[in-house]
Structures are given as structure tokens and as C-alpha cells.
N, C-alpha and C positions, 0 to 999 in steps of 0.2 A: 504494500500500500504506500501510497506517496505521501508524505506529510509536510514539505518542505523546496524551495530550488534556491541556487541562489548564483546567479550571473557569473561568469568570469568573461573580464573584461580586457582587452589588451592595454598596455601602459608604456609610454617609453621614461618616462620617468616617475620613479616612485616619490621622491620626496614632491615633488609639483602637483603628482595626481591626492595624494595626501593630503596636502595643504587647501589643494582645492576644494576636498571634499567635506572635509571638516571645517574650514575656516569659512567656506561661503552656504555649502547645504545643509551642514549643521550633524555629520556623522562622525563617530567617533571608532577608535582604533579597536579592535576586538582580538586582533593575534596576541596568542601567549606568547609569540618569541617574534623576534624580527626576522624573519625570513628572506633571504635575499632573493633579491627577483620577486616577491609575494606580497600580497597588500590586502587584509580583511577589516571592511569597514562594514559598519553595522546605522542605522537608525531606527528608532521603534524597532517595529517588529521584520524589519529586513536587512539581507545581506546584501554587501556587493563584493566579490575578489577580482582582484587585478591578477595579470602576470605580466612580466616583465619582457616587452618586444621592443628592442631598442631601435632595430630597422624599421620601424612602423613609418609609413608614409599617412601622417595624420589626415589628410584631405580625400585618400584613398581607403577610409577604413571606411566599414560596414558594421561594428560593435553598435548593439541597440538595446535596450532594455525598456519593458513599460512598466510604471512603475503606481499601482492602484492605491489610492489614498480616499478619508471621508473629509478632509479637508483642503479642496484645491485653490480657495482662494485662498486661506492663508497662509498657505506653500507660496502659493504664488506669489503675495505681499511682502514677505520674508524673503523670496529671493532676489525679489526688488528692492528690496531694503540691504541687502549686502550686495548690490551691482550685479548680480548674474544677468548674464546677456540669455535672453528668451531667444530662441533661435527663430529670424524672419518670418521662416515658412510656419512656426508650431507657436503663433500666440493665440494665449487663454481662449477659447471659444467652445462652441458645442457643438459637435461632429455629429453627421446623419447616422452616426452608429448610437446617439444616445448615450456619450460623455462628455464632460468637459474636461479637456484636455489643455496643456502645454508642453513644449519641449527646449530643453537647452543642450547644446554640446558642453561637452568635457573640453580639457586638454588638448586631449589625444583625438576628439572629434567623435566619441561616444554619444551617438544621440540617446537621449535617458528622455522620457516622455511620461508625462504625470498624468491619470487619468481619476474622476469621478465618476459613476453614474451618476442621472439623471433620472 
């Protein structure tokens, strides 16, 4: 039975992807050890792991994660209040599928996409 997933994402740098995710989304570090090349970052009730690909062509990656929350505007508010850039094509709205959604890139160009039902 499934009870759980949790992303692995690619990273060319770990202290950047780090900083970025704690410092502006508000996640915090979860590995008992620092593992080189590894990156387990947790908020509320989810994961996300990095690995370390240091030839990553950031413009050319396809990493994507959607990420289901019960509060999306004050995700959203909150990522506007710490400058996270909302990605042109994925600002706040409500999709013919019946969420309201937003998305930003990473770093690395990790599209991460926050969804609500409606």
C-alpha cells in the first residue's frame, strides 16, 4: 500500500538550492547527516530531495513537482512577501480543471506548482 512520495529533484548546487528553499518558501532541513551531493527538505506535511547534477543545463531541465495545499493565497502572499518571482506563465488563477493554482521556478528551473481545489 502507498502511504507517502516525495520528489527528487535535480540541483547543481546544494548550498543555493538550500538557501533558496528555506530562506524564501519557508522549508526546513530534515537530513540527519549532510550528505554530499543530497538535500532533504521538508515543510508541513511534505518532502522534497534534491541530488546533486552539477552539469544541469538549468533552462533545459524538465524537474516539476505539484504541490496540493488548503491555503493558496497565503502561500501565495508569503511568497510575495519574501520576492519569489511567480513564474509569467503560472500566476494565481483558477484552471478549467477546478484549482487554483500558481507556479515558480527554482534555481535550477524546477517548476514547483501550488494547487487548491475549488
Amino acid at each position: 500500500m502507498l502511504i507517502d512520495v516525495n520528489p527528487k529533484l535535480p540541483m547543481r548546487n546544494k548550498s543555493l538550492t538550500k538557501c533558496f528553499y528555506i530562506e524564501k518558501l519557508g522549508f526546513h532541513d530534515i537530513g540527519i547527516a549532510d550528505f554530499e551531493g543530497y538535500l532533504m527538505l521538508a515543510k508541513d506535511d511534505i518532502q522534497i530531495h534534491f541530488f546533486e547534477f552539477k552539469d544541469l543545463i538549468a533552462e533545459k531541465n524538465y524537474g516539476q513537482v505539484y504541490i496540493r495545499t488548503n491555503a493558496i493565497y497565503e502561500l501565495y502572499q508569503k511568497f510575495i512577501k519574501n520576492k519569489v518571482q511567480i513564474h509569467p506563465n503560472g500566476t494565481l488563477e483558477i484552471k478549467p480543471w477546478r484549482q487554483m493554482e500558481f507556479s515558480i521556478l527554482d534555481p535550477d528551473y524546477n517548476l514547483i506548482t501550488f494547487g487548491q481545489s475549488i
